[in-house]
Structures are given as structure tokens and as C-alpha cells.
C-alpha positions as CSV (number, residue, x, y, z in Angstrom):
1,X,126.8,136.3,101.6
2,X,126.9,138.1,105.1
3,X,125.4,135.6,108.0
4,X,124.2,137.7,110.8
5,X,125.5,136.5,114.0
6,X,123.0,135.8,117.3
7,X,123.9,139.0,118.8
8,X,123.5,141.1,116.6
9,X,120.5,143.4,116.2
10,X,119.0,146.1,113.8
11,X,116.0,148.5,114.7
12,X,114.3,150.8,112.5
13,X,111.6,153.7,112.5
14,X,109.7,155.0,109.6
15,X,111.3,157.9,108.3
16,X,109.2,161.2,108.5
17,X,108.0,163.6,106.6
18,X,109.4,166.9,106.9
19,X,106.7,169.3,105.5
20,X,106.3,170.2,109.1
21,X,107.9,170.1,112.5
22,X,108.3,167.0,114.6
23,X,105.3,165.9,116.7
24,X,104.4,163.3,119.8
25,X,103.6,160.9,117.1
26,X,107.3,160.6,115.7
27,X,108.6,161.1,119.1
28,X,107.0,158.3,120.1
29,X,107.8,155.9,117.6
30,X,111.7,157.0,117.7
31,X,111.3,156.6,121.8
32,X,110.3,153.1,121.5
33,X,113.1,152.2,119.2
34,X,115.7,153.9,121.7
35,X,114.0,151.9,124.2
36,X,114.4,148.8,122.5
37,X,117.7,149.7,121.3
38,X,119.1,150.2,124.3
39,X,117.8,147.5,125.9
40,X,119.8,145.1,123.4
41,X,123.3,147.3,123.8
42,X,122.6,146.5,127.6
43,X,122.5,142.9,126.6
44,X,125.9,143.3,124.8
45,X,124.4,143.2,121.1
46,X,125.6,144.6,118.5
47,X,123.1,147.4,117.4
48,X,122.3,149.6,115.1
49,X,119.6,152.2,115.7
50,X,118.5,154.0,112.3
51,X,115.8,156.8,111.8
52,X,115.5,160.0,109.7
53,X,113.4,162.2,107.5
54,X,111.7,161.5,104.1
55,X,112.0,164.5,101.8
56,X,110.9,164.0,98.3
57,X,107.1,164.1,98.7
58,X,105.2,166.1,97.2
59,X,103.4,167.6,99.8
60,X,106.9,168.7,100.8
61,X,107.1,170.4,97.7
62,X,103.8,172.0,98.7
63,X,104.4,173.4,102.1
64,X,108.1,174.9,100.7
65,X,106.3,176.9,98.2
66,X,104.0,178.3,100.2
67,X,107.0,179.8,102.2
68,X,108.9,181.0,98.5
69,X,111.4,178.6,99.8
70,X,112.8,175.7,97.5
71,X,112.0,171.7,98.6
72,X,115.3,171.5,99.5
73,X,115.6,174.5,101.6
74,X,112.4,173.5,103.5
75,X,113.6,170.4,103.7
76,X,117.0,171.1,105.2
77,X,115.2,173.6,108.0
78,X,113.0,170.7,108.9
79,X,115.3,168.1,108.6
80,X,117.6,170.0,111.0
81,X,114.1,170.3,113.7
82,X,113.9,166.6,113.3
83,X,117.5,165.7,114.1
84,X,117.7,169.0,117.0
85,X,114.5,167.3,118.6
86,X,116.0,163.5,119.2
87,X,119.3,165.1,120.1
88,X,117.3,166.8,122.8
89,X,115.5,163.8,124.0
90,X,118.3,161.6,123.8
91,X,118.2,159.1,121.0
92,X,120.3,156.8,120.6
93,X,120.1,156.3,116.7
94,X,123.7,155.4,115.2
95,X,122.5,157.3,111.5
96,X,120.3,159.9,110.9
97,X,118.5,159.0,106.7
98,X,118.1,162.1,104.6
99,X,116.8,161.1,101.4
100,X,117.9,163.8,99.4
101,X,121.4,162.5,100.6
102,X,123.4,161.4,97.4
103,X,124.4,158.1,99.6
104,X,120.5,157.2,99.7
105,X,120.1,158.4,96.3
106,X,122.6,156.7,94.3
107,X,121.4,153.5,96.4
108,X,117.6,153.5,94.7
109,X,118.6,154.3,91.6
110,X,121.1,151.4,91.5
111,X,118.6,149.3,92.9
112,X,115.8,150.3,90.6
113,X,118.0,149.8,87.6
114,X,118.4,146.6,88.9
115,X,114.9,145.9,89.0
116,X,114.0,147.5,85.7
117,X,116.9,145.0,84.0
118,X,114.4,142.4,85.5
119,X,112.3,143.2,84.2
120,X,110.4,143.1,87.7
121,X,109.7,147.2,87.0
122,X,108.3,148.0,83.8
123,X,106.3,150.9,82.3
124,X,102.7,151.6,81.8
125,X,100.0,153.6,82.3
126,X,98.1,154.2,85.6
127,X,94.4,155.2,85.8
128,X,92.7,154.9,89.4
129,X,92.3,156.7,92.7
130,X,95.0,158.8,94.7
131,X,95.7,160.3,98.1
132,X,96.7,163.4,98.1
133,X,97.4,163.3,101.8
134,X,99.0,160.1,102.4
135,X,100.6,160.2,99.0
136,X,99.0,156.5,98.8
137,X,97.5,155.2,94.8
138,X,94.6,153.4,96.5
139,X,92.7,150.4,94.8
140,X,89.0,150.6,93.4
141,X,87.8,148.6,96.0
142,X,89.3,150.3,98.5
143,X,88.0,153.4,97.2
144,X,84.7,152.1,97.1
145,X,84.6,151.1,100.8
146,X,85.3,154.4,102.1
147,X,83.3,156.5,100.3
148,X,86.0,157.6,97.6
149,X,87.7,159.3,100.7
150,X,90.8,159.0,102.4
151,X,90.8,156.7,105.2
152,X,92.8,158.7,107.2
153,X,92.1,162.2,106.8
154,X,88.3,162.1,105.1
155,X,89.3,164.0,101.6
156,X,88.1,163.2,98.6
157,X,90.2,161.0,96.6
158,X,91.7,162.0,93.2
159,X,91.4,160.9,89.7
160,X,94.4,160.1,88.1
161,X,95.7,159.0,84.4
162,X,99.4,159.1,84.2
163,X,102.3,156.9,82.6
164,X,104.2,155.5,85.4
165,X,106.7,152.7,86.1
166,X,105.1,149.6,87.6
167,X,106.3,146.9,90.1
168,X,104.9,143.4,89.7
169,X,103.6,143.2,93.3
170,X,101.2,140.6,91.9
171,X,104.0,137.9,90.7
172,X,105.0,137.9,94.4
173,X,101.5,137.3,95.1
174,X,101.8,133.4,96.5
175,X,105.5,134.0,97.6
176,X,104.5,136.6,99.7
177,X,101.7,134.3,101.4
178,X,104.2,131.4,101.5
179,X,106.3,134.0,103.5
180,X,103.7,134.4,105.8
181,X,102.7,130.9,106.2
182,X,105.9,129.7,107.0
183,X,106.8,132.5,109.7
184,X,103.6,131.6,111.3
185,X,104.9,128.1,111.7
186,X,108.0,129.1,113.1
187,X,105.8,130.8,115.7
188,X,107.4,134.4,115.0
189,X,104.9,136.2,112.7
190,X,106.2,138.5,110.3
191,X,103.8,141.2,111.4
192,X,103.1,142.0,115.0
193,X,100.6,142.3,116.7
194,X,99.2,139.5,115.5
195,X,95.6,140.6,115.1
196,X,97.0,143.3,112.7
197,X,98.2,140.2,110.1
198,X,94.6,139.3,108.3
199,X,94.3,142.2,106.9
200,X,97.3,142.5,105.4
201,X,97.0,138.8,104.0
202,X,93.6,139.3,102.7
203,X,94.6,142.4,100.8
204,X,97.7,140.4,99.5
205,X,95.4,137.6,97.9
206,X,93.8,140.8,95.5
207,X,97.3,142.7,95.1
208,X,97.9,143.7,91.5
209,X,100.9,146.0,90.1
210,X,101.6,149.1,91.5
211,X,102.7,152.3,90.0
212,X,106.0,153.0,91.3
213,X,106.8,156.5,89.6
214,X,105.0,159.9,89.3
215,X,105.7,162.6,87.2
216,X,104.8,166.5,87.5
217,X,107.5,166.5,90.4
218,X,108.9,169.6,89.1
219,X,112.5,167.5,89.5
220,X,112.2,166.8,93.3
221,X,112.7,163.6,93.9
222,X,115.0,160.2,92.6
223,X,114.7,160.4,88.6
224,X,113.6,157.0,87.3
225,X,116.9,155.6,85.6
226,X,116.6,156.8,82.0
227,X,113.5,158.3,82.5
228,X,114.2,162.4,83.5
229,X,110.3,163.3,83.3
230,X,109.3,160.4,86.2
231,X,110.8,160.3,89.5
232,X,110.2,157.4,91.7
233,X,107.2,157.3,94.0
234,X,107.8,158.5,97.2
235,X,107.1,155.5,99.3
236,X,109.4,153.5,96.8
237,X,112.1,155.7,97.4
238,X,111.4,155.5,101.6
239,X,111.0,152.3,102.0
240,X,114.6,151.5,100.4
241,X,116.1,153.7,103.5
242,X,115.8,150.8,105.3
243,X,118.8,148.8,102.6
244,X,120.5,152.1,102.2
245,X,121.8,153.3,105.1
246,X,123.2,149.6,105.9
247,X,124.2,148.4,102.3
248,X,128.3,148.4,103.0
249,X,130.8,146.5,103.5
250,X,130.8,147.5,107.6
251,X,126.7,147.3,108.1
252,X,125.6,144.8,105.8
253,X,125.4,142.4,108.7
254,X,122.9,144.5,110.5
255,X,120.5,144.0,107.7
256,X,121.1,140.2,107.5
257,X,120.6,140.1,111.2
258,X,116.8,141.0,110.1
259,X,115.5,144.3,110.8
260,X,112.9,145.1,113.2
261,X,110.7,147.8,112.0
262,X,108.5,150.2,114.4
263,X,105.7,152.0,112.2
264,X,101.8,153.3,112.9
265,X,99.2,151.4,111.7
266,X,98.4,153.9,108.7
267,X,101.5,152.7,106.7
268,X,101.3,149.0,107.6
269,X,100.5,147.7,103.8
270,X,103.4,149.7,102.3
271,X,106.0,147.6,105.1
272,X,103.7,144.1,105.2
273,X,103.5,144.1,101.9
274,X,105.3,146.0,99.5
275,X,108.2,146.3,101.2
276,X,109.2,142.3,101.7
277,X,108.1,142.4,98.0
278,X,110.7,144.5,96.6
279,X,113.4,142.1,98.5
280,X,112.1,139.1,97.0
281,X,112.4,140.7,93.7
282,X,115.8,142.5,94.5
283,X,117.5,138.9,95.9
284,X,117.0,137.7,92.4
285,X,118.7,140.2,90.5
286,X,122.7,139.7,89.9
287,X,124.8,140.7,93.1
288,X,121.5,141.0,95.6
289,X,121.1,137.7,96.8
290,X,121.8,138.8,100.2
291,X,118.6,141.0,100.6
292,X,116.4,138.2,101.5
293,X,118.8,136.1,103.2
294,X,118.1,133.0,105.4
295,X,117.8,135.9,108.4
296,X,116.4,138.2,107.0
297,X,113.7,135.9,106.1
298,X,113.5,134.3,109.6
299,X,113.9,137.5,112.1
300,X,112.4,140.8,109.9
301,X,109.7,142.3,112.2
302,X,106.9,144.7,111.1
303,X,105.3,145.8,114.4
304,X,102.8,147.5,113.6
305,X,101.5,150.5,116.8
306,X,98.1,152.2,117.2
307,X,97.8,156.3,117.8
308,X,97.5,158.1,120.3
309,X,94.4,159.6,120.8
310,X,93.3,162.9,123.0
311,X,91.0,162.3,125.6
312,X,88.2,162.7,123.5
313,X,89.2,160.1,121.5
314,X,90.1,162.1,118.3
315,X,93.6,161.2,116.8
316,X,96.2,163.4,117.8
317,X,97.4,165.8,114.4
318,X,98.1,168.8,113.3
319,X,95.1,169.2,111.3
320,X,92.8,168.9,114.5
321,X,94.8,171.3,116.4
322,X,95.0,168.3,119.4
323,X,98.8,166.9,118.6
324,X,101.6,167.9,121.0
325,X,104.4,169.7,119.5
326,X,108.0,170.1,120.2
327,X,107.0,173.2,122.5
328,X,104.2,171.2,124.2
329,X,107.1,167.8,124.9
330,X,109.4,170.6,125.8
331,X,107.1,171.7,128.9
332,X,106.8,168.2,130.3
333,X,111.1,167.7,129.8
334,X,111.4,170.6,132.0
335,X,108.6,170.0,134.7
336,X,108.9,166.4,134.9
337,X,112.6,165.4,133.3
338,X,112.9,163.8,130.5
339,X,113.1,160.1,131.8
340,X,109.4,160.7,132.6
341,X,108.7,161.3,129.5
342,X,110.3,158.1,128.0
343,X,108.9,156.0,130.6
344,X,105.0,157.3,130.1
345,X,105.7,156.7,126.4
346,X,107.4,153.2,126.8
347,X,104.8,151.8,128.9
348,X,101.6,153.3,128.3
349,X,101.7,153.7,124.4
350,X,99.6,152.3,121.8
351,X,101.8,149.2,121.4
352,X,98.9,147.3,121.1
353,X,95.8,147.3,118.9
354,X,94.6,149.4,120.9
355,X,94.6,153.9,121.2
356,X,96.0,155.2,123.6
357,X,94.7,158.1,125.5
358,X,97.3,160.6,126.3
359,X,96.0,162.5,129.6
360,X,98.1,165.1,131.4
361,X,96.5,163.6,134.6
362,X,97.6,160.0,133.6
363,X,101.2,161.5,133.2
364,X,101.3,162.6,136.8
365,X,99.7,159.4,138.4
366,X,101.8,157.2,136.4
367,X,105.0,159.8,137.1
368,X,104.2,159.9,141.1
369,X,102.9,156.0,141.5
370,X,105.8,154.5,139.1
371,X,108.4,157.0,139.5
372,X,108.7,159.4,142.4
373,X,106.6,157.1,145.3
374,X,108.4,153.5,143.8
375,X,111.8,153.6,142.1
376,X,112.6,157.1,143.4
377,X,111.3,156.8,146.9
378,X,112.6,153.6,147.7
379,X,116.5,154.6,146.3
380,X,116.6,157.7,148.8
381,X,114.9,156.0,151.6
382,X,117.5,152.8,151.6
383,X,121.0,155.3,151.0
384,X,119.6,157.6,153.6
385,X,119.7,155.0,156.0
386,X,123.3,153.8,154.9
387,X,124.4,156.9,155.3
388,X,122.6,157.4,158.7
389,X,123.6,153.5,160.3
390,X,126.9,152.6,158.5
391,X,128.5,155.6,157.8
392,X,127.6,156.0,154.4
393,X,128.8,152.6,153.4
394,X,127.2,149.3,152.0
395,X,126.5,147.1,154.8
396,X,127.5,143.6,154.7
397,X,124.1,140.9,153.1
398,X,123.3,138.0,155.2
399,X,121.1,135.0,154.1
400,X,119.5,134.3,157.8
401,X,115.9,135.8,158.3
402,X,115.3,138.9,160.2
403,X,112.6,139.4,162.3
404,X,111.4,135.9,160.4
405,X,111.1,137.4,157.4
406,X,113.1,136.2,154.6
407,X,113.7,138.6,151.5
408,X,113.0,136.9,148.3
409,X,114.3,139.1,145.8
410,X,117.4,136.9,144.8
411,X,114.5,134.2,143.7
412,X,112.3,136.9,141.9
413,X,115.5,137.9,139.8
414,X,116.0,134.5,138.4
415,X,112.3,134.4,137.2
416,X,112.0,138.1,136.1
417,X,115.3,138.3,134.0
418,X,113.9,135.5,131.1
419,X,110.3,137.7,131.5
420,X,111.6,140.4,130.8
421,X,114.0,139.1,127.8
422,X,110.9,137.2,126.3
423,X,108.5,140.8,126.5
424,X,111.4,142.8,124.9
425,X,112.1,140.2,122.1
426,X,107.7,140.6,121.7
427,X,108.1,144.4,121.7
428,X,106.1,144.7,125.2
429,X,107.6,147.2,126.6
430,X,105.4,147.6,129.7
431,X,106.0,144.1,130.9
432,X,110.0,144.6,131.3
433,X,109.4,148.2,134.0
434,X,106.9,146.0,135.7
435,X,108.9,143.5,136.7
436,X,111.7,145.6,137.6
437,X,109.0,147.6,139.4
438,X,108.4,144.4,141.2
439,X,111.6,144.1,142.7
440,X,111.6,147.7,144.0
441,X,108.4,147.2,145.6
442,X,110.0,144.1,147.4
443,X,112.3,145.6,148.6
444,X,109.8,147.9,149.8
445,X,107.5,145.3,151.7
446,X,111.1,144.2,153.1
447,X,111.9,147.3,154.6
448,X,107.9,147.1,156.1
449,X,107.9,144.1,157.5
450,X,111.5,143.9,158.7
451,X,111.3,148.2,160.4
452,X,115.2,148.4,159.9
453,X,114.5,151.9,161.4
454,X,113.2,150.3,164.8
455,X,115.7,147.5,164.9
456,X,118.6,150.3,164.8
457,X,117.6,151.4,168.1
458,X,118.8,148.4,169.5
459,X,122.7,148.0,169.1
460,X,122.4,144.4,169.3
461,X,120.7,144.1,166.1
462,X,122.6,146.4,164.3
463,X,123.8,143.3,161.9
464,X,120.5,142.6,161.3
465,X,120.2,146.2,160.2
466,X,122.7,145.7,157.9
467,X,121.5,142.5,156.6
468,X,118.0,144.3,155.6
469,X,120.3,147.3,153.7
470,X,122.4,145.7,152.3
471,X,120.2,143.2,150.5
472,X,117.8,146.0,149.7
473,X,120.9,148.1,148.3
474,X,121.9,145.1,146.1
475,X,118.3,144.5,144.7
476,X,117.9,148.2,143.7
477,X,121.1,147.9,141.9
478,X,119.9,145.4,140.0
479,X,116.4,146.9,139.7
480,X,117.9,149.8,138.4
481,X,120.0,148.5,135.6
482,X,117.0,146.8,134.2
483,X,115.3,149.9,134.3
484,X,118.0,152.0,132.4
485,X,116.5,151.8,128.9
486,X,113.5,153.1,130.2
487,X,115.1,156.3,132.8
488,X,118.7,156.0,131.7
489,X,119.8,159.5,133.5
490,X,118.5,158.8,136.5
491,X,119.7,155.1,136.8
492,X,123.2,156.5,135.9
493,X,123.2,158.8,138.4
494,X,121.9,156.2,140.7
495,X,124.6,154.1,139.9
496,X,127.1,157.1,140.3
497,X,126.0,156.7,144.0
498,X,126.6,153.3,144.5
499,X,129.8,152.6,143.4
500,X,128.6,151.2,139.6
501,X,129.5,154.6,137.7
502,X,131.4,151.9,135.6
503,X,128.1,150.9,134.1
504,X,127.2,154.1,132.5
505,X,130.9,154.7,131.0
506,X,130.7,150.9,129.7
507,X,127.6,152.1,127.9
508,X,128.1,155.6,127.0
509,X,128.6,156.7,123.3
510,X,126.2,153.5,122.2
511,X,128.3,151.0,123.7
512,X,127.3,147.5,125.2
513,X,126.8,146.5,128.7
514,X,126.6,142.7,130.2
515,X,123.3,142.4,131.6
516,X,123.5,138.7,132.5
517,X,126.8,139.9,134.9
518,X,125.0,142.7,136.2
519,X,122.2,141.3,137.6
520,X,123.9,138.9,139.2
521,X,123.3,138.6,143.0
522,X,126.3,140.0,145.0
523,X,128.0,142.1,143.0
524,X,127.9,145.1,145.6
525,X,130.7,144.5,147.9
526,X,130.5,145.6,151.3
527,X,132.3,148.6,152.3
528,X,131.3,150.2,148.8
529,X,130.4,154.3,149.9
530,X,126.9,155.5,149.2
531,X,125.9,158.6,148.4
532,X,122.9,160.5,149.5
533,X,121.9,162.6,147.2
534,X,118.5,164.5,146.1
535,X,115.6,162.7,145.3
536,X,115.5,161.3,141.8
537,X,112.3,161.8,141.6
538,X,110.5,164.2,143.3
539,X,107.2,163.8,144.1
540,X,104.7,166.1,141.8
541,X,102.2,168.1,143.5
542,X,99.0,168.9,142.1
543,X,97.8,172.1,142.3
544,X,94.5,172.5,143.4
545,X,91.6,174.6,141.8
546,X,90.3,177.8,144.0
């Protein structure tokens, strides 16, 4: 059996549907994991980053017909937007899942044959409510409660009598809860947020079997093993991406590391409950013991986001016309950059419970207060004055006061450097920017209190110039490399003008950094050149209406 080691990590996003284009919703959720991702390859963990498309559903089938293209063919075209989009924006993923891939697909069906040896899969006949939409089989009372319409998009629910393969969801019934219980007591619930959990337990004391299989597929899709007429359900089949892509000699350890899955709150049963189902029952066929391992058990994550929302409030989608599409992210790449895009989304995303409204005018106050007036601002203003007073070089740091002032951003490191490890390891992603916000904006009341500008005028202060620079250099360093999984281009090219280019080549091509080392107090020598440059962040003007 693989045992994951304490530095290793594994992140996850659902994988999408390609019946259409990419949109802000699955840029989003791939932007956190890159976020998150990188934030543990800064630490100098071993991570793998996996996200993708999920092909063989049926609406895919739908949409391809309606262009007298086949599923595949659709699927390929929009498999190739999906994968041309994060290349664009920069992910950091180290696979990219196609489920028609014959890797993925040999993978379910051995691990369905497995299942159906079990006896855990078996076949019978399924009569009950569907969702077109969601591709979901939804429960009577479900049903019931909402009107015999889908939750999510407000059609009517369909009828169905078919002969599928079943899973025995309802054996894991109490193992699942005991699961549950015993990750609570640890203190590191299995679904997060935490207010998202009672529903998922509530609906996991009324689980019964659950159809598995479909058929009328026209062939697209993973045949059930001996079975040509049924192919396996499409959420089955996605939900195994997860094992796939990792099941080898070389990843396996990823996936006994525990994986940490980002997903929207629409698919939270499938990955609550379903999902840590099929591992239970997979561990305990012959060879698969290793699925729910001791870490797997202890450090899987379901965190579980909200939407976002147009101003109005509606959910952002297609259907309503208010989603923004590649074209739409496109437009704010090129007038803002792209590390303005990633930082909006990190830090004022639905993470929570709670929608999140996604207002252009919001962009451009968080862009100018956050961005181009803080971090930005304060890098130009301190290597302007290098440049001007010490001839472009870092002035030697000194620990005496100046002007009485004493600058306290060696303390605040020690104190914001467990914060920020403890809100990453939570997936708050806002808390981490903040406090490297923090910094920068002491180094700003520094420079404000201390008027390094004044004091030059006076030669014999001119160390105590230096004393002011140079510690305000040193804490932007550091400020800045805890702020490059949120706006790595611009920190890299920050560091390019300090003399720490060796940061970004240490990290480039998904390699690890040392974070602990980096933001260590001193590590800027005097003497070390600085570079101008152009602002990193311009300041956005607004225009105003005649």
C-alpha cells in the first residue's frame, strides 16, 4: 500500500461538461485550484493539479446532433476550447481528463467489473424521476419538494422505467455516517464549509440504491462490462476521473495523500456522498485496498462553493443570457491583466455559503484599492527612491528607530506566515492576500511617518534614508512572494527587479519553492541593483458619463 508522505498534496476540480464553451463558472473553480495549487508548490509540496472535461453525457450527445456533428467530434472541438482557455489564463494543472480517453476508460470498466464481482453493482430495474438537465435520477421525495421540477433549472422532471445497474449506496449507509462522525472528531470535516454538511448527512440517513447505468446512449459512453446495450451513468463514469488519472505506479501517492476536491454546490451529493461510497466499496474488492487508505480517509476534502450571481441576483448561465464567456474574461485579461483577474476571483468568490455578486464596478475598486494604489503603488514608489538616493542599489537595513518610529514588519511576518498557512489549509483564500496586503500597507505607514523623501535632503541622515528603504525593500520582497499564487506575473517580474529572478526559475514549469526560506528576514543583501521599471499596476481610470 502507498503511504502518502506530509508534503505531498493533490487538488482536484470537477470535470466539465463540454456541450458548450467554457464559462466564468469553470474558470473560476479551476482559478481557485491554481491558486491553491500553487500556493502548496511555493511551500515545496509535491503537487498534483488535475482538471478536464466530461464527455459522455447525454446532453453532449444532444448539442453534437444539432450541429450534424458526432459526440465525439463535438466533443473534441470543445474539449480543445476548454484546454485553449486555461492555457490562456495560466493554469497550472499537471493533466488535463478526457473521458473518452481509452486511459480513463479502461480504468471504469476495470473498476466496475470489480464492483459487479462484488457483487456491490447489480442489475435491476429503475422506475422514478430524472433530470434531464443535470443528468441527476432524483428521489420521490425530492421530487415532491420541488414541485416535480428541477432544482436547478425549474423543468419538469421526467418519468422513467428502464433496466439499469445499481450500486448499493444504501449498505454504506452507517459507514458513510461513521465516516462523517469520526472526521468531525478529528476536527477536519470531510465537507467544507461546514454549514453545507447537514444536508448531506440527513439525505445519507434516507439513501437507497442508485441506478448506475442508462441505456438508449446510442453507444456514447463506457459500456457496462458485459452489458453492450447499458453504458455507465454519466456521473459514475466522472466521478472515477478523480482514481484514474492518478491510479499508477508514479501518482498513486497523490491519491493516498487525500485529495482535495473544489466543486459548486449543485453537485455536492454526487462528491459527499456517492463518491466516498464507491471507495468504501472499491477498497474491498481484491487489489483496491488502497482506495480508502488511512489518508485518504483522514485528509479527502469536499469543499463545496456557492455561484456567482449577476447583480441582480440571478445565477450566472447560459440559459439566462447573464454568464460571462471566454470573450467577455478575454476583455478584462486585456484591460486589466490577467493577475487581476485571478486575484478578484481568489478573494471575492463565493467560497463561502454565500453568492457572490460579480460587479464590473467591484472589479475596478477591488483592482485600484488592492492592486494598483497598494501592492503596485507601494513597489514603484520604494525602487524609485533606490534608484533616486542610492544609485539604484539596495541600501543597507538598520534596526535603530528613525525619526522614533520603529518598523514592525519583521514582527508582523512571524504572526502572518502561520495565518496564512492555517486559511490556505481551510481553503480561505481571501485571508492569505490580506495579510500580505498588511505588510505592504506597513510598509506604507512606514514610509508616512518616517518622510524618507524629506530626510534625503539632509545629507546627514542619509543612513537613516537607507535604513527606511531598505527595510521597506525587504518587506515587499517578502510581501510579494506570499502574494505570487494570487498575481504570479507581476510578482515575477517584481522579483526580476530585485535581484530574486531565482524565485520564478525555481518555480517555473510546476516546480517547488521554499517559502519558509524566503520569507525570512534579511535575505536582500545590500548592494543588490534595483530596477525601476513601469508600474505593475496602473491605476484604472473611470470614465465618466457626459
Amino acid at each position: 500500500m502507498t503511504t502518502p508522505a506530509d508534503n505531498t498534496f493533490y487538488v482536484t476540480t470537477p470535470i466539465y461538461y463540454v456541450n458548450d464553451k467554457p464559462h466564468l463558472g469553470h474558470v473560476y473553480t479551476t482559478m481557485v485550484a491554481d491558486v491553491v495549487a500553487r500556493y502548496h508548490r511555493l511551500r515545496g509540496d509535491d503537487t498534483f493539479f488535475l482538471t478536464g472535461v466530461d464527455e459522455h453525457a447525454a446532453k453532449v450527445s444532444d448539442k453534437a446532433a444539432e450541429y450534424d456533428l458526432s459526440p465525439q467530434e463535438w466533443a473534441d472541438q470543445n474539449a480543445a476550447a476548454f484546454r485553449g482557455t486555461f492555457e490562456k489564463l495560466e493554469m497550472t494543472n499537471n493533466d488535463f481528463v478526457r473521458t473518452s480517453s481509452q486511459r480513463h476508460k479502461d480504468k471504469v470498466t476495470e473498476y466496475v467489473s470489480a464492483l459487479l464481482k462484488s457483487g456491490d453493482v447489480y442489475e435491476g430495474e429503475y422506475v422514478g424521476w430524472y433530470d434531464a438537465g443535470q443528468e441527476e435520477y432524483v428521489p420521490e421525495n425530492k421530487a415532491k419538494d420541488n414541485d416535480y421540477k428541477s432544482e436547478v433549472n425549474g423543468k419538469p422532471l421526467v418519468k422513467k422505467t428502464e433496466k439499469n445497474y445499481f450500486f448499493k449506496l444504501e449498505k454504506y449507509r452507517d459507514d458513510l455516517l461513521a465516516f462523517y462522525a469520526e472526521r468531525d472528531l478529528a476536527g477536519k470535516g470531510y465537507v467544507q464549509p461546514e454549514a453545507r454538511k447537514n444536508e448531506v448527512v440527513n439525505r445519507i440517513k434516507e439513501a437507497n440504491d442508485i441506478p448506475i447505468s442508462r441505456t438508449g446512449s446510442g453507444g456514447w459512453g463506457i459500456p457496462v462490462p458485459g452489458d453492450e446495450e447499458q453504458t455507465i451513468y454519466v456521473w459514475i463514469d466522472a466521478l472515477f476521473n478523480y482514481l484514474t488519472y492518478v491510479d499508477d505506479d508514479e501518482r498513486r501517492h497523490y491519491w493516498a495523500s487525500g485529495a482535495t476536491h473544489f466543486i459548486a454546490k449543485d453537485i455536492l451529493w454526487f462528491h459527499a456522498a456517492i463518491w466516498p461510497a464507491l471507495q468504501m466499496a472499491l477498497s474491498k474488492c481484491d487489489g483496491y485496498a488502497w482506495v480508502w487508505g488511512e489518508g485518504v480517509q483522514q485528509n479527502q476534502l469536499v469543499y463545496s462553493h456557492s455561484y456567482w450571481v449577476s447583480e441582480s441576483g440571478e445565477k450566472m448561465s447560459k440559459s439566462l443570457g447573464n454568464f460571462l464567456d471566454p470573450a467577455a474574461i478575454d476583455n478584462y485579461v486585456e484591460e486589466f491583466g490577467l493577475d487581476a483577474l485571478r486575484y478578484f476571483l481568489a478573494t471575492r468568490g463565493p467560497l463561502g455559503t454565500t453568492d457572490s455578486a460579480f460587479s464590473p464596478d467591484l472589479f475596478v475598486e477591488v483592482y485600484n484599492s488592492d492592486l494598483a494604489n497598494t501592492f503596485g503603488n507601494s513597489c514603484s514608489r520604494v525602487s524609485n527612491m533606490i534608484g533616486k538616493y542610492f544609485d539604484a542599489k539596495t541600501p543597507s537595513r538598520q534596526d535603530a528607530k528613525v525619526q522614533g518610529v520603529t518598523f514592525n514588519a519583521e514582527t508582523q511576518i512571524q504572526s502572518i506566515l502561520p495565518g496564512s498557512n492555517s486559511a490556505f489549509n481551510a481553503c480561505n483564500l481571501a485571508g492569505p492576500a490580506n495579510n500580505a496586503l498588511i505588510l505592504v500597507r506597513e510598509v506604507d505607514s512606514y514610509i508616512e511617518k518616517t518622510e524618507p523623501f524629506k530626510l534625503a535632503k539632509d545629507p546627514e541622515k542619509i543612513d537613516d534614508v537607507g535604513a527606511v528603504l531598505g527595510n521597506c525593500i525587504e518587506a515587499l520582497r517578502i510581501a510579494s512572494v506570499l502574494l505570487w499564487p494570487f498575481i504570479p506575473d507581476k510578482c515575477e517580474a517584481f522579483w526580476s527587479r530585485i535581484g530574486c529572478g531565482h524565485y520564478a526559475e525555481q518555480l517555473k514549469d510546476n516546480g517547488t519553492g521554499d517559502l519558509e526560506a524566503w520569507v525570512k528576514w534579511g535575505q536582500l543583501k545590500p548592494g543588490t541593483p534595483i530596477e525601476k521599471g513601469e508600474a505593475l499596476f496602473p491605476r484604472y481610470q473611470v470614465e465618466k458619463k457626459p
